[in-house]
C-alpha positions in Angstrom: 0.0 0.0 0.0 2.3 3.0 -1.3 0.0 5.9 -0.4 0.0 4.0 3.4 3.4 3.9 3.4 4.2 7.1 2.6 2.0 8.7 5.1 3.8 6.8 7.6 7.5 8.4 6.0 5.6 11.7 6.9 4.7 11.1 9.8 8.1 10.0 11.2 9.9 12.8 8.9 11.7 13.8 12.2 12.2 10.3 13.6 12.7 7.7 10.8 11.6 4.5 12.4 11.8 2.7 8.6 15.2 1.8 7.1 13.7 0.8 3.5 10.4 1.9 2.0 9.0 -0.5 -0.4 6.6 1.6 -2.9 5.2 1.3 -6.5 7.3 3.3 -8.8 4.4 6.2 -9.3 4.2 6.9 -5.4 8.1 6.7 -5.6 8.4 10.3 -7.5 6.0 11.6 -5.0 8.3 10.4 -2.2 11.1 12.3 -3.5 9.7 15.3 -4.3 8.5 15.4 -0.6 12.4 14.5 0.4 11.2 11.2 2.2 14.0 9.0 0.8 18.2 9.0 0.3 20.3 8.3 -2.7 22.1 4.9 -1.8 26.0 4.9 -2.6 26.1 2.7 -5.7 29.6 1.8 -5.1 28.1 -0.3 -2.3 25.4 -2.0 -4.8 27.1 -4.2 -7.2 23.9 -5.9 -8.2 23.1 -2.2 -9.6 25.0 -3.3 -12.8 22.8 -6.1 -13.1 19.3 -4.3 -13.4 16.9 -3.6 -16.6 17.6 -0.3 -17.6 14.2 1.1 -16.3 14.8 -0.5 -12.9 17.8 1.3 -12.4 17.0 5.2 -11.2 19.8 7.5 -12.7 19.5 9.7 -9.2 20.4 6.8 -7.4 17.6 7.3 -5.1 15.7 3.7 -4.7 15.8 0.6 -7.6 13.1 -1.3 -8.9 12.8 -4.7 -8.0 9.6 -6.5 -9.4 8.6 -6.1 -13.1 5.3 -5.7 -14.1 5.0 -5.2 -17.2 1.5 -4.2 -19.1 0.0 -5.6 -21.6 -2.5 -8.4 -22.9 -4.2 -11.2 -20.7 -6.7 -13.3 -22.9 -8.0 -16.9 -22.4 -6.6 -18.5 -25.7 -9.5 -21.3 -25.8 -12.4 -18.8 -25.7 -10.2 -16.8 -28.8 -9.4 -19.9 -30.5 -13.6 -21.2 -30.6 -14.7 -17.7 -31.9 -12.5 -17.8 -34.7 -10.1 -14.5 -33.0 -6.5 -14.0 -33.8 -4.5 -13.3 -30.7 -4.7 -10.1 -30.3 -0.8 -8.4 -30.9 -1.7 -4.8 -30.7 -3.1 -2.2 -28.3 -6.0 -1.1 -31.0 -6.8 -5.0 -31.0 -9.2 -4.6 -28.1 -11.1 -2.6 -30.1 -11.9 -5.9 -32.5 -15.6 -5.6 -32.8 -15.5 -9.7 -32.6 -15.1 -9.3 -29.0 -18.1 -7.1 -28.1 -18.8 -7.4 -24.5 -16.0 -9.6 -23.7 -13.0 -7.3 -22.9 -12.7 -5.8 -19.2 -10.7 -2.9 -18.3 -10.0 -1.4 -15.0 -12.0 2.1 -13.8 -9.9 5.3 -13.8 -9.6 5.1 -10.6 -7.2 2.3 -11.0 -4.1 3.7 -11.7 -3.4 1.0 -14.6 -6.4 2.9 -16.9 -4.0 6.3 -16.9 -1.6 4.0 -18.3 -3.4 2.5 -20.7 -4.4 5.8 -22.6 -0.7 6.7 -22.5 -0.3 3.6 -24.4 -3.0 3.6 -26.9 -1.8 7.5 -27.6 1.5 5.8 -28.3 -0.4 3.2 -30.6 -2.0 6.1 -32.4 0.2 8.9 -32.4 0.2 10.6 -29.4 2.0 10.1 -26.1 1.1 11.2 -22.4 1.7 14.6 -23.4 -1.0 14.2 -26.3 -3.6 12.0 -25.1 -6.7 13.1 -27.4 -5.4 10.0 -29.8 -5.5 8.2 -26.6 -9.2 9.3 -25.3 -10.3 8.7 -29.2 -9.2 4.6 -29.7 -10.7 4.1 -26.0 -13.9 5.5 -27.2 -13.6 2.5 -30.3 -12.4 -0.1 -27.3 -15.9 0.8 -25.3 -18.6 -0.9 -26.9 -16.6 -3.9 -26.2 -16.2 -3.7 -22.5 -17.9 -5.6 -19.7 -17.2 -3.7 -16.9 -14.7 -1.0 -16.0 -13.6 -3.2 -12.9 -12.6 -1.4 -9.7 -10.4 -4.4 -7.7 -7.5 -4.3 -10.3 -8.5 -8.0 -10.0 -9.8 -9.2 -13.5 -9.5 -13.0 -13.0 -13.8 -13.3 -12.2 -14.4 -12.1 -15.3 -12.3 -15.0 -16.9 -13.6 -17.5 -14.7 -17.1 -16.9 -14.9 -16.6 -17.0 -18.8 -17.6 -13.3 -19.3 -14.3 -12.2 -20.5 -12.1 -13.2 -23.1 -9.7 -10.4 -23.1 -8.4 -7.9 -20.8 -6.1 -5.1 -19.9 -3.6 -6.8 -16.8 0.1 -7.3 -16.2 2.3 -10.5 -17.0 3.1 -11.2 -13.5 -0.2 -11.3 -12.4 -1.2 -12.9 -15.0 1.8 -15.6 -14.7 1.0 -15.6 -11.3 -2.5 -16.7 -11.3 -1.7 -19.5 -13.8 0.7 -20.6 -11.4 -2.0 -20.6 -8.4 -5.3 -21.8 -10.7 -4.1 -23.8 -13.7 -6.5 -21.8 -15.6 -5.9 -21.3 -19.3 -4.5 -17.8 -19.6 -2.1 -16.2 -21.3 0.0 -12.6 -22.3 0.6 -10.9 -24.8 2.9 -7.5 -25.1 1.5 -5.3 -27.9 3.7 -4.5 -30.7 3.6 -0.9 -30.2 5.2 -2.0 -27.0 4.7 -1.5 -23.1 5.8 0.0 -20.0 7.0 -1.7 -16.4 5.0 -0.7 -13.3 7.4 -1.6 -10.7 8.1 -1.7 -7.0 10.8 -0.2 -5.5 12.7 -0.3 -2.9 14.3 2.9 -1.3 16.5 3.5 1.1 14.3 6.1 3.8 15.7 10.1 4.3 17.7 9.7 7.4 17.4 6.0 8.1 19.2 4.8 11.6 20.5 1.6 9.4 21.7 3.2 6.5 24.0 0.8 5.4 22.0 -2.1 6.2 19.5 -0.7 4.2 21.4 -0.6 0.7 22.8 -4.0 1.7 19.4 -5.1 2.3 18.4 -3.6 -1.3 21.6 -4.5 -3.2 20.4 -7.8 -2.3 16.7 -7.8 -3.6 17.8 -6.5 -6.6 20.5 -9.4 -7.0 19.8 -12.8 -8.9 19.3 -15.0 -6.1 16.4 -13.0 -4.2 15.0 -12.2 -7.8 15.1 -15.8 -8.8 13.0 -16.5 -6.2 10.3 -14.6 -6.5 9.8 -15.2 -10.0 9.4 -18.9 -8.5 7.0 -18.0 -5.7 5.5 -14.7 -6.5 5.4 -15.4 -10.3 7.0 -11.7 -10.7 9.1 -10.6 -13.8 12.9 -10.1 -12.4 14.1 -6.9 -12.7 17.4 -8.3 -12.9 18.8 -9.6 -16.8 21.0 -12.3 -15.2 18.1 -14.1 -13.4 16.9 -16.9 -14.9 12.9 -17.5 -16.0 11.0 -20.5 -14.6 10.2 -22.9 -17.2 7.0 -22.5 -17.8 6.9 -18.8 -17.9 7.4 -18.4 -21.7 4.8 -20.8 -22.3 2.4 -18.1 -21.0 3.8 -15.1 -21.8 3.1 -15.7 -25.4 4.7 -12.9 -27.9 6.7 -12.7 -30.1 10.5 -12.6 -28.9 11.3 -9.8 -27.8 8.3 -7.6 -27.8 8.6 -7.7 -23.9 12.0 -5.9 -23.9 10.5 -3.0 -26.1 9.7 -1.0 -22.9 8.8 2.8 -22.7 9.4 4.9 -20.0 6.6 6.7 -18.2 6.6 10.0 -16.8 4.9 9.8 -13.7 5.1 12.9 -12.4 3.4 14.5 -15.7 1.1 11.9 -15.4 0.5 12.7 -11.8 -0.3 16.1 -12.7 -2.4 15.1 -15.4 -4.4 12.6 -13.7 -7.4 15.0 -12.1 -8.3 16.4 -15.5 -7.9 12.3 -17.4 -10.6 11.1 -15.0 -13.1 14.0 -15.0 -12.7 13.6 -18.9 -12.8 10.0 -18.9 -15.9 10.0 -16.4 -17.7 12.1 -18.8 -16.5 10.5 -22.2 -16.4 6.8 -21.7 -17.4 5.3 -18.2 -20.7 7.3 -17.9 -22.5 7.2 -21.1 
């Protein structure tokens, strides 16, 4: 819970009683503008070198170390008896074969923001230019089931009532993992962006050092390895190796996963108010 976590850094501003704040990337620039967290020494991080480029913060201050990547969750067996290509691009969902079947989370979610930045991307625009954006969600809406508001879409695949929808691929790898159910990924060809957590060492920690050691460590390949195992999330590491079965699921073509855009969060922060009063008015409400 980033927003929880981050009251807590203000409230202990004066008395740090946290060493390392883990918090989604978004929440992370907020943290730093309101000087909540420390630059690490990277001399001290050797796993540093080791990181996906947009894990590893040029400041210094905090490193990503769980990948979620956006993109493309579909049940191939519904796709397949419907006669529906696997969808390979953002404008896909907007495939009138799928009326009522795709599910997208509600504004309020912060992966929907996101998702307009990416179908701007797919359409001409960027984050900066998000009419393009506003305009292929408006073709994407007829063929929504629900704007869900649990950023939890796997009901909507159980029950049947979607085939498609707008997720990650660790969650998605995740709950194949847990379930067995038939799911699978897909990164757009227009490619993606990483939500990540981070971890960050806090302003004025008591353990300072103990704290990068304790992040140089989450960030390194055997911690990552391990959590691709049990958590099912993407390593933000390039030297840790994938389970097995994780390709299997995550089924694009090679190398669309690594075509990865950066997002800026703090223009999107900004931007965010006026995205949902428009999108409320434009495409949830009518």
């Amino acid at each position: 819970n980033s927003p929880g976590t981050i009251a807590k850094l203000q409230a202990q501003k004066d008395d740090p009683q946290i060493d390392v704040a883990c918090i989604d990337d978004g929440p992370l620039v907020q943290a730093k503008g309101m000087g909540l967290v420390q630059a690490t020494d990277p001399a001290k991080m050797p796993n540093l070198a080791e990181l996906q480029e947009v894990s590893a913060f040029k400041d210094h201050i905090g490193a990503g170390w769980g990948l979620f990547r956006f993109g493309i969750a579909f049940n191939p067996d519904d796709l397949a008896k419907k006669g529906i290509a696997v969808p390979n691009s953002w404008n896909d969902l907007a495939n009138p074969a799928l009326k009522g079947h795709v599910v997208v989370n509600s504004i309020s979610i912060s992966y929907t923001p996101i998702l307009l930045t990416m179908l701007a991307r797919a359409n001409g625009g960027d984050e900066r230019n998000i009419d393009p954006g506003f305009a292929a969600m408006a073709k994407i809406k007829p063929n929504v089931f629900t704007f869900d508001t649990t950023a939890d879409i796997t009901p909507y695949f159980q029950q049947g009532e979607a085939w498609v929808g707008v997720w990650t691929d660790s969650e998605a790898y995740s709950y194949v993992q847990r379930t067995k159910f038939p799911l699978k990924f897909a990164f757009p060809k227009e490619g993606t962006t990483a939500i990540q957590t981070t971890a960050a060492v806090v302003k004025g920690a008591k353990h300072a050092d103990l704290a990068e050691k304790f992040i140089n460590y989450l960030i390194g390949r055997e911690a990552q390895e391990l959590m691709a195992n049990k958590l099912g999330w993407m390593p933000a590491n390039k030297m840790a190796k994938l389970p097995s079965d994780m390709a299997a699921i995550i089924a694009s073509p090679p190398g669309s996963g690594d075509n990865m855009v950066n997002m800026d969060w703090t223009y999107l922060a900004e931007q965010r108010p006026a995205w949902v009063e428009r999108w409320n008015k434009e495409i949830e409400s009518q």
